[in-house]
C-alpha positions as a printed Julia matrix, in Angstrom:
102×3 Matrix{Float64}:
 79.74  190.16  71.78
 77.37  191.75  69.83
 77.27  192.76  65.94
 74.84  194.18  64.22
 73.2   195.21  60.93
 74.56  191.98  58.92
 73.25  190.48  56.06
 71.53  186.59  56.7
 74.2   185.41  54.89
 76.66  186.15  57.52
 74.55  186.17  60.4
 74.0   182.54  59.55
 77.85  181.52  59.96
 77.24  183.32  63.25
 74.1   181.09  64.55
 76.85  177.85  63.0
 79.25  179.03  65.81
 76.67  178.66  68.56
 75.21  182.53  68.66
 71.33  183.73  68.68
 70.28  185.91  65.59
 67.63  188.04  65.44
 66.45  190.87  63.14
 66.63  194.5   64.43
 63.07  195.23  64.12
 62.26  191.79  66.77
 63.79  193.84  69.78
 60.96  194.94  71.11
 59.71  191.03  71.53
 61.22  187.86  72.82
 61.86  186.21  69.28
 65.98  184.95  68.08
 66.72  182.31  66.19
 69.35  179.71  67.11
 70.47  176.41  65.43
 69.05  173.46  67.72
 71.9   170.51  66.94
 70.74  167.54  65.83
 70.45  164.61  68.6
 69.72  160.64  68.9
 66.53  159.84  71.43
 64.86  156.93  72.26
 61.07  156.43  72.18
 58.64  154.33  71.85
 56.59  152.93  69.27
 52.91  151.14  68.65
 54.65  147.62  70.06
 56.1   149.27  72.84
 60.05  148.57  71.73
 62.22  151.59  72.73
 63.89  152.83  68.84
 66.05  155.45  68.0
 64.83  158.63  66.52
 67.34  160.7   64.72
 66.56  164.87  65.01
 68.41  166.56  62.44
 70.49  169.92  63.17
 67.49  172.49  62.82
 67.36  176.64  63.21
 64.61  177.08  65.86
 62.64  180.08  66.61
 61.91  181.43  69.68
 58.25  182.8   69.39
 57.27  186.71  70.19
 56.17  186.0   73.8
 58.91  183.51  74.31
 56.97  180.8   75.4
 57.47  178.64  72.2
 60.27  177.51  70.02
 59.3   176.31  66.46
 61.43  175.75  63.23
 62.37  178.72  61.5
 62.25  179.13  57.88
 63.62  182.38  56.88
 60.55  184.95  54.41
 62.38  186.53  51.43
 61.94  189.31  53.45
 64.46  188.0   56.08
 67.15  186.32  53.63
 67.7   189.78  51.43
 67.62  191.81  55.52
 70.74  194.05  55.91
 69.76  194.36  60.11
 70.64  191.11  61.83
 72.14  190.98  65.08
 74.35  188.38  66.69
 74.27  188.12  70.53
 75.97  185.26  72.6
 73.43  181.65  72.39
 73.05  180.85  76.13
 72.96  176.35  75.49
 69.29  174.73  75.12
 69.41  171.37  74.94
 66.82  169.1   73.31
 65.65  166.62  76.05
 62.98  163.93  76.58
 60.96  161.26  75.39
 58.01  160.88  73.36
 55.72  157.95  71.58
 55.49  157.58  68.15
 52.54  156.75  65.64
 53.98  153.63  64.21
């Protein structure tokens, strides 16, 4: 499914529903934007317990080369943008473990 040349507003009900967005004029690179849901993980901190980390729900970017995903925080520029387009989200899922400062 594909639709295209929507305002943020409704491409953003889209990315809710599980699909990529991306702005018309990112074609010719490897950046969308999805919405990364939120997960529990375990890690470990300075005493070497195992805690629970809460990761909120997030919109994620995928970067021009594709190589790296970051958050996404929409310009001006993108939120008043007329050219979004919707294509299907194939599923990423957050994974791992990690140490934490404290």
């Amino acid at each position: 499914m594909d639709l295209k040349n929507c305002s943020f507003s409704l491409a953003l009900e889209y990315v809710k529903d599980g699909f990529e967005i991306r702005r018309e004029n990112w074609l010719k690179d490897e950046r969308y934007v999805f919405l990364q849901k939120g997960a529990t993980l375990e890690a470990l901190n300075k005493l070497n317990e195992t805690v629970p980390v809460i990761i909120s729900d997030n919109l994620v970017i995928r970067s021009e080369d594709g190589n790296t995903f970051e958050p996404y925080i929409p310009s001006t520029g993108d939120l008043l943008a007329e050219d979004w387009i919707m294509t299907q989200l194939p599923t990423i899922a957050l994974e791992g473990s990690f140490s934490l400062p404290f």
